[in-house]
Structure formats: structure tokens, C-alpha cells
N, C-alpha and C positions, 0 to 999 in steps of 0.2 A: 538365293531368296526369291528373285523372280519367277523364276520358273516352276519354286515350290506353289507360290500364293498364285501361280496361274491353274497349275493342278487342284489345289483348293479349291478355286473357284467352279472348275470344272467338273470335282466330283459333285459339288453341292447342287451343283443343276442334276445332274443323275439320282441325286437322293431324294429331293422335292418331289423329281418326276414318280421316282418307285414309290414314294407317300402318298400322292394321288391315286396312283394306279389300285397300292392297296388298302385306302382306305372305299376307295371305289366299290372290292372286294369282300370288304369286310374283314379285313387279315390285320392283324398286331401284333407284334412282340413285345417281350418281356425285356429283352437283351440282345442288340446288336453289337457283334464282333468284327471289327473293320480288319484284314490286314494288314493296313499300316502302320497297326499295331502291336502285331504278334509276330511279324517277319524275323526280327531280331532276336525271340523269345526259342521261335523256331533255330534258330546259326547257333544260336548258344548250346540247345541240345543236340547237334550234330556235332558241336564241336565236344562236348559232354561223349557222345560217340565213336570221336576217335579217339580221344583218350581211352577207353572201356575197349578199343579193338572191333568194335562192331563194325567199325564202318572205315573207307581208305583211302587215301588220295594217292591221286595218279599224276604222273610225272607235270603234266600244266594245271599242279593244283588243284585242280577239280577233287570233290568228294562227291564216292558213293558206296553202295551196300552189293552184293553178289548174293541175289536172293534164286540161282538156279538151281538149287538144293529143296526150293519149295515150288520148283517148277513155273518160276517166273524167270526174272533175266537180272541182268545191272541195270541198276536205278542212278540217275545221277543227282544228289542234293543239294549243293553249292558247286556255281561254278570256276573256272578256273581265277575269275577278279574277285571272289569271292562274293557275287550278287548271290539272292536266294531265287527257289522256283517255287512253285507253287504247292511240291510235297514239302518244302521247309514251313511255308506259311503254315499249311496243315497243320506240320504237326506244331507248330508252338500253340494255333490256336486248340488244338485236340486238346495239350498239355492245361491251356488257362479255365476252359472250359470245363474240365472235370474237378483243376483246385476250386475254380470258385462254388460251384453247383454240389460237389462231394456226391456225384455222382453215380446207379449203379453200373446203368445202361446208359450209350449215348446212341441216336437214330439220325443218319446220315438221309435225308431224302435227296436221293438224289439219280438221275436219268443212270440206266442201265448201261451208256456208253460208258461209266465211269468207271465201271465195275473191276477193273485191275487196279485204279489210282489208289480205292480205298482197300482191297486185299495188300497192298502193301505198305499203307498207312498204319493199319495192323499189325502186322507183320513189326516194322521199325519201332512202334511205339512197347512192342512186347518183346523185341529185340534192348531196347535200353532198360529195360526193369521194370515198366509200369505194369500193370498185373491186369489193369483193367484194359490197355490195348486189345485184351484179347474181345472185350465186350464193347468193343465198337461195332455196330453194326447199320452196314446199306443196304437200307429200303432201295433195292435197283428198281426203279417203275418204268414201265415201257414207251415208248414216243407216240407223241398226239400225233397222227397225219391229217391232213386237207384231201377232199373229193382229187384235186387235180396232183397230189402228190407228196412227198416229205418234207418238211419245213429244212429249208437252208437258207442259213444267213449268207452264207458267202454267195449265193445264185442271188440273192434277196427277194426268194421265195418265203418271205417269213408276216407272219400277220402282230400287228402290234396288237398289246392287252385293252389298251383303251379304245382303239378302232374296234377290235370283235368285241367289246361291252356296248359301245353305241349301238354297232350292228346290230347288236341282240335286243337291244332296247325297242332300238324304232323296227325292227320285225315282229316286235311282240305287240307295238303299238298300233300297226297295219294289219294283224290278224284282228286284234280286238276290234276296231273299229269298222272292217272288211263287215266283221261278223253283225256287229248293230245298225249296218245299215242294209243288209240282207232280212233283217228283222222290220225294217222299217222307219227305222230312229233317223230323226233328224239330229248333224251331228255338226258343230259348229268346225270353223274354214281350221283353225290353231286349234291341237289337243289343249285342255284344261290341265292344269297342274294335277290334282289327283290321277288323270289319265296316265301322265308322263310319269308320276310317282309307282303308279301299279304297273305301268307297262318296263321300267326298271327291275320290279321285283321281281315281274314274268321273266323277264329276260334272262337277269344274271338267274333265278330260280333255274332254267333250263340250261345254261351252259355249264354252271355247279354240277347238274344233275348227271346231265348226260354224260361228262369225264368223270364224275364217282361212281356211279354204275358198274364200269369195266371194271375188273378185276386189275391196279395199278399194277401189276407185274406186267400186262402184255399189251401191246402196241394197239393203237387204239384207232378209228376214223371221225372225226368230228366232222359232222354234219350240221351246219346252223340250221336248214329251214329243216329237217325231221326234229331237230330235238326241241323246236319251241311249238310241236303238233301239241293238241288238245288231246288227245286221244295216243293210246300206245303207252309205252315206258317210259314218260319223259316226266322232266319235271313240272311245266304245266298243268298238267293231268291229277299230280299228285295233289298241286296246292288248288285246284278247282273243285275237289272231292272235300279238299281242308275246309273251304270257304262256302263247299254246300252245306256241312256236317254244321256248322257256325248257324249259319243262315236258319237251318233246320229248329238248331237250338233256342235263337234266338224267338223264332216262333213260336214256341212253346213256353216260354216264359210269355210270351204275350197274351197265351193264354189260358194262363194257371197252370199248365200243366208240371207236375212234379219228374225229375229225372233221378230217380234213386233205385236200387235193389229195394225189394219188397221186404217187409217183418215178420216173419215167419211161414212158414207154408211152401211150398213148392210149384216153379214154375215148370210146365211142358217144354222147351228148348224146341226149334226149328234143326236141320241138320246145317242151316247158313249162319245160327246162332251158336251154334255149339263151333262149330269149326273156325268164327271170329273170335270167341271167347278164347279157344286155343291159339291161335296163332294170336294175341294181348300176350299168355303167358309165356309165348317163347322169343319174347321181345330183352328182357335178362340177358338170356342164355347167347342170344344172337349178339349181343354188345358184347360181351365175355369173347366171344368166339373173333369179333371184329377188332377186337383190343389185342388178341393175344397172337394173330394173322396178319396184322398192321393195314388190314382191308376194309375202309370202310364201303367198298363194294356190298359188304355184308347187310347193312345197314340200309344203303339205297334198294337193294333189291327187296328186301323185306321189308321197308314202306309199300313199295309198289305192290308188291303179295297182300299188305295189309289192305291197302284202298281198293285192289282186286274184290277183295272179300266183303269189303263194305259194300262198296256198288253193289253185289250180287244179294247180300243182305238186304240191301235198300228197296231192289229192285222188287225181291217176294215177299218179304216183312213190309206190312203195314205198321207205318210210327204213330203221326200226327192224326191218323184216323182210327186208330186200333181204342177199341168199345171199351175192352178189359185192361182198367185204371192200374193194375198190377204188372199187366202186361206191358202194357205203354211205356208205362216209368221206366220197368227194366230194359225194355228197348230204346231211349232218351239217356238213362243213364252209360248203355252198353255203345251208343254215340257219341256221346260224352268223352268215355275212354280213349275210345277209337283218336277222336281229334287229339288228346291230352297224348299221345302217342304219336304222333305225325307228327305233331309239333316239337317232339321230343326228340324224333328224327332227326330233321328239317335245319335244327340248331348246328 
């Protein structure tokens, strides 16, 4: 009993911590599945398995399965005291998780190292009857590296979550402030609270950005100081474009002016307007494509294509000084879009 309620104790620090880290992030769940409480759910259907013949114990007890007929190897799933490992937890938790949820698909995200544990996760769970083993499926995604090389815990070459969210914080807050006093701004000794609040948004906004970007299948270089650049693919860039398009809008309410498609009649198009208009309608098509890919790389890159277009739009379209009240509107309202789609991103 000691030594249980010390373990308690001790996950409960680990759990607080990961609640910080991801509410930090923005991240929640629906449903948390602890091990220690599907370990035994898992022994049970292993032992459900040797009865059935699927699976075999060897002379000091140990069970396991002979999967070299699928061109893997022997797995071992309890050992000789009968403790379980970490494919038994598995599968009790695979097992609990599909009764409770009723299931089609279940999506394993999980690093590419893993990528044999869950092929024969698989494998076992469609080995004892389950039909839906076969629709298990891992998201393998490729490893974050650092400029100076591959994160290892055992080297303790490893970055905590909460340290690189500070970092990104107060770098976002040393650009901003770099940049207003290069302007001229007088700027007090301690950032103000709103500072610290936007220079957060900046922050985690670029380190979000810059690991959805990659395409999560392939191994990737996280760089803090490019990815909190104003300028380039980052995610800074994107929400500076969001908060000019605002800014814009908000001006134009200040002065009368209307943001809507025109009533009847036909407008001339630009070729910067016709080509935003198109890429708005292949914003559908691109979430389809990012859903059905399990990439939301899809998504990242095609914000950044969208405020690409905007900028260039901006740049040769006259908005807030365009004469022709029909024209105008359609280009307020066609900014209008543009943000309600960022924003839609962005989420």
C-alpha cells in the first residue's frame, strides 16, 4: 500500500504537469485512458489467446505470438511472472477504446519509430477475432530535429515544452519591441500585459505553424528564431496579414463604407482578383484533401498561398481609396472573405 500511494503521488505530479503544458497549448481531450487500467483487460485477452491457439507459452511461461509468416518475428506478451508489457496494455486499451466509442477507424499518432509495435498490434488484435484490428491505423510522423542535432533523452539533448513556449514568447516579444523602437516609440523598462498577451500568440502562433507546415510524415528541422520571422512562411506572417485585413476593415466601417458583392450588374475582375477568388473556392476541396491525408500540412500551406495572394492583391488593388462605390464594396467584401478564411485556418 506504500509503495502504491507513493506511485500515486508521483503520477499526479506528472499529470498536473502535462495539464499545464497542454492547456499552455491549447490541447484537450475528450477521454483519457490510463494504463493502469487496461493492463489486466489486456492479460485477459492474451489469455482469451491461448486458449484460441493463437498465441504460446514457452517453457518459463512467457507468452507469445510467431508472427514470421507476416514477415515480422516472435513478439513476447506476458512474461515469464506473468507481469504484462507494453503490447498487452495496448491491446486491452485498443480493445476498451473501440467498445466504448463503437468505433470505425481508430488513428494512432504516433512517431515513426513505432511503426513495427503498432503493425503488430494489428496483426494480434485481427488475429483473436476482432474485425476492426484490421482498421487500426498509425499516423507514423517524422521526428522534430534541433539546428545542433536529434533530440535524445538518454544524451539529455532534449528541449522541454514549457521552456521552448517561453522561448517563443519572449522572442516574439524582443522582435516586437526591437521593431517599435527602431520606429521611434518610446517603450516602457517591463512589457505591459497586452504586450506579453500578443507576444504569446505570436509565439506559440509560430512554433504551431512552423511544425504543421512539414508534411508530418517526414523528419523535420525546427528552427525558433526563422520561424518567429515576420516575413517568409511562418506563422507570424500569416497572423500580420490577419490583423492588417481587420485593421483595414475596421477602417472602413469608420467610414461608411459598405463591404458586400454589388446587386446586379457586372464587375471587370483584376487578374489578382480573379485568382483570390479562386483560390477562396479551393479552400473546401483542400480540407477534404487534408482530412482524407491526415495532413494538415495541407492546410498550413494553403493559408500561406492564400495571404500570398492577398498581399499581391493589396499591393495593386486600390481598397479604401477605390472612387467606384461598387468596386470598393466588392473589394472590402472580397477581404472580408479572405480574413473569415484565415481565421478558419488558423483554428
Amino acid at each position: 500500500p506504500e509503495v502504491y500511494s507513493l506511485w500515486e503521488t508521483m503520477n499526479g505530479w506528472v499529470y498536473e504537469g502535462f495539464d499545464v503544458t497542454y492547456k499552455a497549448l491549447g490541447v484537450d481531450f475528450d477521454k483519457v485512458y490510463y494504463e493502469s487500467q487496461t493492463y489486466l483487460l489486456g492479460k485477459s485477452l492474451v489469455e482469451e489467446g491461448l486458449k484460441k491457439g493463437v498465441f504460446y507459452r514457452r517453457s518459463d511461461n512467457s507468452v507469445w505470438i510467431d508472427l514470421t509468416a507476416d514477415g515480422l518475428d516472435e513478439k513476447l506478451l506476458l512474461r515469464g511472472d506473468g507481469t504484462s508489457v507494453y503490447m498487452t496494455q495496448d491491446l486491452g486499451t485498443a480493445f476498451r477504446r473501440f467498445e466504448d466509442n463503437r468505433l470505425d477507424d481508430m488513428i494512432y499518432v504516433v512517431g515513426n519509430e513505432q511503426e513495427y509495435h503498432f503493425q503488430v498490434l494489428s496483426l494480434l488484435l485481427d488475429r483473436l477475432g476482432y474485425k476492426w484490428g484490421k482498421s487500426l491505423t498509425h499516423f507514423s510522423y517524422g521526428m522534430v530535429e534541433l539546428p545542433h542535432g536529434k533530440m535524445k533523452s538518454r544524451e539529455g539533448t532534449v528541449v522541454d515544452a514549457d521552456d521552448l513556449m517561453d522561448a517563443m514568447r519572449d522572442t516574439a516579444l524582443e522582435v516586437a519591441r526591437t521593431a517599435q523602437q527602431a520606429k521611434g516609440a518610446e517603450l516602457a523598462a517591463e512589457p505591459t500585459a497586452e504586450e506579453l498577451r500578443t507576444a504569446e500568440m505570436v509565439g506559440l502562433g509560430a512554433l504551431k505553424y512552423f511544425i504543421l507546415k512539414v508534411d508530418p510524415r517526414k523528419n523535420m528541422m525546427f528552427n525558433p528564431e526563422e520561424s518567429i520571422d515576420f516575413n517568409g512562411n511562418t506563422g507570424p506572417f500569416i497572423q500580420y496579414t490577419y490583423a492588417r485585413i481587420c485593421s483595414l476593415l475596421q477602417k472602413a466601417d469608420e467610414m461608411g463604407y459598405k463591404h458586400q458583392l454589388p446587386e446586379g450588374g457586372e464587375l471587370a475582375l483584376s487578374s489578382y482578383e480573379t485568382a483570390l477568388v479562386q483560390q477562396l473556392l479551393d479552400y473546401p476541396s483542400v480540407v477534404q484533401e487534408a482530412a482524407e491525408s491526415y495532413s494538415p500540412a495541407r492546410i498550413a500551406n494553403y493559408t500561406y498561398d492564400l495571404v500570398k495572394g492577398y498581399n499581391q492583391f493589396y499591393h495593386e488593388c486600390s481598397v479604401l481609396r477605390e472612387e467606384n462605390e461598387a468596386l470598393r464594396s466588392m473589394r472590402l467584401q472580397l477581404s472580408q472573405t479572405v480574413a473569415e478564411t484565415i481565421h478558419s485556418c488558423l483554428l
